[in-house]
ZAMARGU-4260 file (C-alpha; in steps of 0.2 Angstrom, whole numbers, plus 5000, padded with zeros to 4 digits):
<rodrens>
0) 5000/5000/5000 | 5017/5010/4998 | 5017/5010/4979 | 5006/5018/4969 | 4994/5005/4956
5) 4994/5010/4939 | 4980/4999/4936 | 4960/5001/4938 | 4953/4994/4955 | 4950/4976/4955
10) 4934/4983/4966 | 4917/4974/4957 | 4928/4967/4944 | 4923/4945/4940 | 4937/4934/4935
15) 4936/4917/4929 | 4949/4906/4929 | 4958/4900/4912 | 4972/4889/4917 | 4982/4882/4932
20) 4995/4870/4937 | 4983/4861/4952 | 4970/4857/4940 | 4963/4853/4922 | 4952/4870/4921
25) 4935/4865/4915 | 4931/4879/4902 | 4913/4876/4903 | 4911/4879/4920 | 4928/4888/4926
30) 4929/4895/4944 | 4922/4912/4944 | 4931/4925/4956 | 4920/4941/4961 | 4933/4955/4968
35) 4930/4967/4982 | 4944/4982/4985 | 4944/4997/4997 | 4957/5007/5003 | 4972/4991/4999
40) 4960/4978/5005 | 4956/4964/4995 | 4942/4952/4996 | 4931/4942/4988 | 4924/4924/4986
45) 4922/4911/4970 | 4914/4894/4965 | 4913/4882/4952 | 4925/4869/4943 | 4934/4861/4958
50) 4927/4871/4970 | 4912/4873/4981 | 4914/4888/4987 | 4929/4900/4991 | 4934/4915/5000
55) 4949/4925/5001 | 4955/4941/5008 | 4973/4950/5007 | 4980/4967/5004 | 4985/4976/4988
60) 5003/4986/4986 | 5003/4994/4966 | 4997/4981/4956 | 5002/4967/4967 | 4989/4959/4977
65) 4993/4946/4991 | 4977/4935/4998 | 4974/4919/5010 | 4960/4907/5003 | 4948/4894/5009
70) 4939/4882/4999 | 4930/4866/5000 | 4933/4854/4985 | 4920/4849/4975 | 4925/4831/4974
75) 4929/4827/4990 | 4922/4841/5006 | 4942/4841/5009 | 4944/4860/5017 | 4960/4867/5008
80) 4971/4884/5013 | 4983/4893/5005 | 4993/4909/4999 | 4996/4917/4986 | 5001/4932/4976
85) 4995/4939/4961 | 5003/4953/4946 | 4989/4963/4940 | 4990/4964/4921 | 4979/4972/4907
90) 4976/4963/4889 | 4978/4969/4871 | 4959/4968/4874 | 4958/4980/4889 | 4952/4967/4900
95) 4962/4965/4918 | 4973/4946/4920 | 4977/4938/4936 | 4996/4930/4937 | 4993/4920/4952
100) 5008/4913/4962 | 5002/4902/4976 | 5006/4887/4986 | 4991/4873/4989 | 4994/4857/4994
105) 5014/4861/4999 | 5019/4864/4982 | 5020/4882/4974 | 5006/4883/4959 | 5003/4894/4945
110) 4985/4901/4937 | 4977/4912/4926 | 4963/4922/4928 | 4955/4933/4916 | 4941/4948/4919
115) 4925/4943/4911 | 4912/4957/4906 | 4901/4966/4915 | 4882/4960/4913
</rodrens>
């Protein structure tokens, strides 16, 4: 919350998820991350694919955003935690990406999500 973001608040802003390292990302039914972001705060929560239901919450320093998450898998009622950072990134196309760096299950991961547009 030193630096200053040069990119738009992730505030309202809906993500779904296009690619990871944890799982095969199911394109029809991708987890779908709704962002919330006041004053450096970051929080949110997200569903589908893998997932049941999720929440996260972190802070936001320029266009870095670190986040804890919970989530109870789909498959199994396991409750998993982790940590994670994230580069905010705008496309050719204007939308916002997510470069996710996290670790889940002891091993660091690697997703993508992308903003969808607004309804």
């Amino acid at each position: 919350m030193t630096q200053t973001r040069t990119l738009p608040s992730l505030n309202g802003r809906t993500f779904k998820m296009v690619s990871s390292t944890t799982s095969v990302v199911d394109h029809d039914a991708p987890s779908v991350f709704h962002y919330f972001e006041q004053d450096g705060v970051i929080w949110g929560d997200y569903t589908g694919d893998t997932v049941t239901i999720g929440r996260f919450v972190g802070t936001r320093t320029g266009d870095t955003i670190w986040v804890s998450f919970v989530h109870v898998l789909a498959a199994t009622g396991e409750v998993v935690t982790g940590d994670g950072e994230s580069e905010i990134e705008i496309g050719d196309d204007g939308m916002l990406r997510l470069v996710e760096h996290y670790e889940m299950h002891g091993a660091a991961q690697l997703s993508v999500c992308v903003e969808t547009a607004a309804a």
